[in-house]
C-alpha positions as CSV (number, residue, x, y, z in Angstrom):
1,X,104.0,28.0,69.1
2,X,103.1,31.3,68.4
3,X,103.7,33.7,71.3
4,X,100.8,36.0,72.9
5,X,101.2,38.1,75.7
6,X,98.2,39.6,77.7
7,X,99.1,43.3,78.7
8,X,97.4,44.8,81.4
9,X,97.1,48.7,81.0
10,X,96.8,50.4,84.4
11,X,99.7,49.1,86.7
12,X,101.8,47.8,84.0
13,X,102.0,50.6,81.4
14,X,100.2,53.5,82.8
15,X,100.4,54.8,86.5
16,X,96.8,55.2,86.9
17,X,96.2,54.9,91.1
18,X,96.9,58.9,91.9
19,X,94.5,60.1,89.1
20,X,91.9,57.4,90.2
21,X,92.2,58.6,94.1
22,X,92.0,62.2,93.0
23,X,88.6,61.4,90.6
24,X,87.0,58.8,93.4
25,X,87.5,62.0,96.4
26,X,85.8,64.0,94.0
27,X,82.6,62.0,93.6
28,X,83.0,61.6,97.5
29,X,83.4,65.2,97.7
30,X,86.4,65.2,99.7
31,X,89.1,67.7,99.6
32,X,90.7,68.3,96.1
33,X,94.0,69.5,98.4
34,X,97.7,67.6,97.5
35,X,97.8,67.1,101.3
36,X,94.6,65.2,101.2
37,X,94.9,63.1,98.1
38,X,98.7,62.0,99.7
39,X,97.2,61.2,102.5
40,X,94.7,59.3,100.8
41,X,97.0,57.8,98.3
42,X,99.3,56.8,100.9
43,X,96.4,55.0,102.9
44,X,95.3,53.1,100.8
45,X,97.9,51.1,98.6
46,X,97.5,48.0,100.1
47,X,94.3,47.9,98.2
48,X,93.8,46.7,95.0
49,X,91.7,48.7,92.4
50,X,88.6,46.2,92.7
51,X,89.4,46.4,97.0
52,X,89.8,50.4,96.9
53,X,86.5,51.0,94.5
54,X,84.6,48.4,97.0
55,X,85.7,50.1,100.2
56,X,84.7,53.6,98.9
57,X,81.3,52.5,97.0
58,X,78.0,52.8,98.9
59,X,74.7,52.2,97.9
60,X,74.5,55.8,96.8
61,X,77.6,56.3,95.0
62,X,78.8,52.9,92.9
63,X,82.3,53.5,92.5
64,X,82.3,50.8,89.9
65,X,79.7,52.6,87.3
66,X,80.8,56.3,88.2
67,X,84.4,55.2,87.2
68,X,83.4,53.9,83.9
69,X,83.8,57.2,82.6
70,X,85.3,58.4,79.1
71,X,84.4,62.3,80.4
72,X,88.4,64.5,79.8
73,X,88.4,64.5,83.5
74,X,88.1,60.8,84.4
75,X,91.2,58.7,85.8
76,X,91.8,57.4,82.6
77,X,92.9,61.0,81.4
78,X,95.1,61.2,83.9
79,X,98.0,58.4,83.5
80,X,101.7,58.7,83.1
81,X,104.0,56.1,81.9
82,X,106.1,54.0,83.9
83,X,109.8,53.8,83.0
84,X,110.8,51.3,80.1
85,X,107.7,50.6,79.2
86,X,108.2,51.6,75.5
87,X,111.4,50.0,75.4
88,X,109.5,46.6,76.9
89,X,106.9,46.5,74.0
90,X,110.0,46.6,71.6
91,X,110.8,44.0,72.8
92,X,108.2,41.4,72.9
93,X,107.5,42.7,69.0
94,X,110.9,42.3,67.8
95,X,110.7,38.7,69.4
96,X,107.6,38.2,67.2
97,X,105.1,38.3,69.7
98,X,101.6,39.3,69.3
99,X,100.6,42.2,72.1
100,X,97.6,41.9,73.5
101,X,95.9,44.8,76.0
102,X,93.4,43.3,78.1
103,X,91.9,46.0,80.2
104,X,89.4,45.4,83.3
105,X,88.1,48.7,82.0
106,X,84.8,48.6,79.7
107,X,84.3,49.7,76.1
108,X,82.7,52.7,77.2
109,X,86.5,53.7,77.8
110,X,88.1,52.6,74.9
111,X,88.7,55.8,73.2
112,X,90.1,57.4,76.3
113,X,92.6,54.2,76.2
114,X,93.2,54.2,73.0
115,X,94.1,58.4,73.3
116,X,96.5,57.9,76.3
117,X,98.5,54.9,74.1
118,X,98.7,57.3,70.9
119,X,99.3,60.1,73.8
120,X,102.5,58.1,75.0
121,X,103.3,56.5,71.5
122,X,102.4,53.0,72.7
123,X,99.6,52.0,70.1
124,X,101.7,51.4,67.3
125,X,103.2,48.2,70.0
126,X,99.7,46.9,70.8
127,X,98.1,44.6,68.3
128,X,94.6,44.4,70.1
129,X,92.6,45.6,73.1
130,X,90.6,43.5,74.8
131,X,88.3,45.5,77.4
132,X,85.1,44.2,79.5
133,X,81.6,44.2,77.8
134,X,80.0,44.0,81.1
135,X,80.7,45.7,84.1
136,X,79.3,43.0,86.4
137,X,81.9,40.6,85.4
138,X,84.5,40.2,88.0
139,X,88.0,41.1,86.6
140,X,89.7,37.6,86.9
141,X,87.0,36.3,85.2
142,X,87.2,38.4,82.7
143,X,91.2,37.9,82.5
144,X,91.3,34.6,82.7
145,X,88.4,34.0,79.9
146,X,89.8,36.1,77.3
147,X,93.2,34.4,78.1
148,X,91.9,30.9,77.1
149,X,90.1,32.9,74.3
150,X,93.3,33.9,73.0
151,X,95.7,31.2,73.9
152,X,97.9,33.4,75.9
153,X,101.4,32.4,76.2
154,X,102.9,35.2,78.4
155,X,100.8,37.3,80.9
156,X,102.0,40.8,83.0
157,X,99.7,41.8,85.6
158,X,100.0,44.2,88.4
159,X,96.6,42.3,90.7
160,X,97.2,39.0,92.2
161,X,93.9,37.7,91.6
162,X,93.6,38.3,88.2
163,X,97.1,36.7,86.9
164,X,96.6,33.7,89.4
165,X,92.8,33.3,87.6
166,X,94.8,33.2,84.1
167,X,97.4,30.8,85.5
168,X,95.2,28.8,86.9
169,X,92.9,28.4,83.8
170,X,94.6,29.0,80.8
171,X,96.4,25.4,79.4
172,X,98.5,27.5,77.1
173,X,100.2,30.0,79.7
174,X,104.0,29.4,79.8
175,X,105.0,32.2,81.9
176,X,103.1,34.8,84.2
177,X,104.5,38.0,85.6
178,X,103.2,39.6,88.6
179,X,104.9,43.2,88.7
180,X,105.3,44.7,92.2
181,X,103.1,47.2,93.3
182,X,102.4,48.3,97.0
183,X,99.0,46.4,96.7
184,X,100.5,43.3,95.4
185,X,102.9,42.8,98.5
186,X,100.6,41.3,100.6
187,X,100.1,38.7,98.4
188,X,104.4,37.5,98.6
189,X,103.5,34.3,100.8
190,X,101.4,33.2,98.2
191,X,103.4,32.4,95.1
192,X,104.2,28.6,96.0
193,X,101.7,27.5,93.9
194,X,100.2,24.1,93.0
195,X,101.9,22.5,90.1
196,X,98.9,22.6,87.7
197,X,99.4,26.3,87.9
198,X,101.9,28.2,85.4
199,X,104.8,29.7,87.2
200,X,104.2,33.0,88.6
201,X,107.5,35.4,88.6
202,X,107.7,38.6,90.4
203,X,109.6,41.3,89.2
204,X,110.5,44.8,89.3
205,X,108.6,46.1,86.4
206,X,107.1,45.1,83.1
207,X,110.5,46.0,81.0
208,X,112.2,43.4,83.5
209,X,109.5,41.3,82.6
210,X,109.8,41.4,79.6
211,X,113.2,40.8,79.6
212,X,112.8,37.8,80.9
213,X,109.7,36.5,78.9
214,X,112.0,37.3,75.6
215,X,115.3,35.6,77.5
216,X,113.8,32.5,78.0
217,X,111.9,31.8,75.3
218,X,110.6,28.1,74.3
């Protein structure tokens, strides 16, 4: 079989959640003061993206659309690479696997995703990106469709919901990483899962991951 891995961008490659809290308390007009975006970086990582954008959006201000920005000064501008991750993709492509970045974001973002990859020299590593056409469909959804899609054989995902959609749905899934993140820990008594489902592993980061996805290879 040939191997496929689904890639999640923000959580897995990029640290995204400190430029995304400093761009949402600007549309919020909150203080743009490091004490203030701690605090409110801090307060809220036990949230999810889609549970942090939902708490802060109000009938005036739609997190969700104002987000979907490719503007220079968006969230999206303003990642920085988690450790390994380079040396993770290397991996999974020396293994012969095809790299697949499926993004919740939407193709009104791609170029500003595409720039942070070349930015970081990631894009040579990714064979395709995958990113929402419509905003109003909800992220697992969205995951877990383009998985079956593909025929995914590996997944790495930083959100509970969306990797458990994908393992859940997707007959070809062999393995499914969950990578910690503070808004992922909640979600620790939950990985006993019903057989159907594709084994869900959580581990340290997405080069451990991928350690382990090219280790134990079928």
């Amino acid at each position: 079989m040939i191997k496929k891995a689904l890639i999640d961008n923000d959580g897995i490659l990029f640290e995204h959640r400190r430029g995304m809290i400093k761009y949402i308390a600007k549309i919020l007009n909150k203080p743009l003061t490091e004490r203030f975006l701690d605090h409110f970086y801090q307060t809220t990582l036990s949230m999810d993206d889609g549970e942090l954008i939902n708490a802060f959006s109000s009938p005036g201000k739609n997190l969700h659309q104002l987000l979907n920005s490719d503007s220079h000064d968006s969230f999206a501008a303003d990642v920085t690479i988690y450790e390994k991750v380079r040396e993770g993709l290397v991996l999974l492509k020396q293994s012969g696997f095809i790299t697949y970045l499926v993004t919740a974001r939407t193709e009104r973002m791609r170029e500003i995703t595409k720039d942070a990859l070349v930015r970081h020299h990631l894009i040579g590593y990714i064979d395709v990106i995958f990113m929402r056409q419509d905003i109003n469909m909800s992220s697992p959804d969205f995951k877990s469709e383009t998985a079956v899609a593909i025929g995914i054989t590996h997944a790495f995902e930083d959100t509970f919901l969306n990797l458990a959609a994908v393992a859940e749905k997707c007959p070809s899934l062999q393995k499914a990483y969950l990578v910690n993140q503070p808004w992922n820990k909640k979600h620790e008594e939950d990985e006993l899962y019903p057989t159907h489902y594709a084994p869900i592993e959580r581990m340290e980061s997405f080069h451990h991951a991928a350690l382990d996805a090219v280790a134990t290879l079928k």
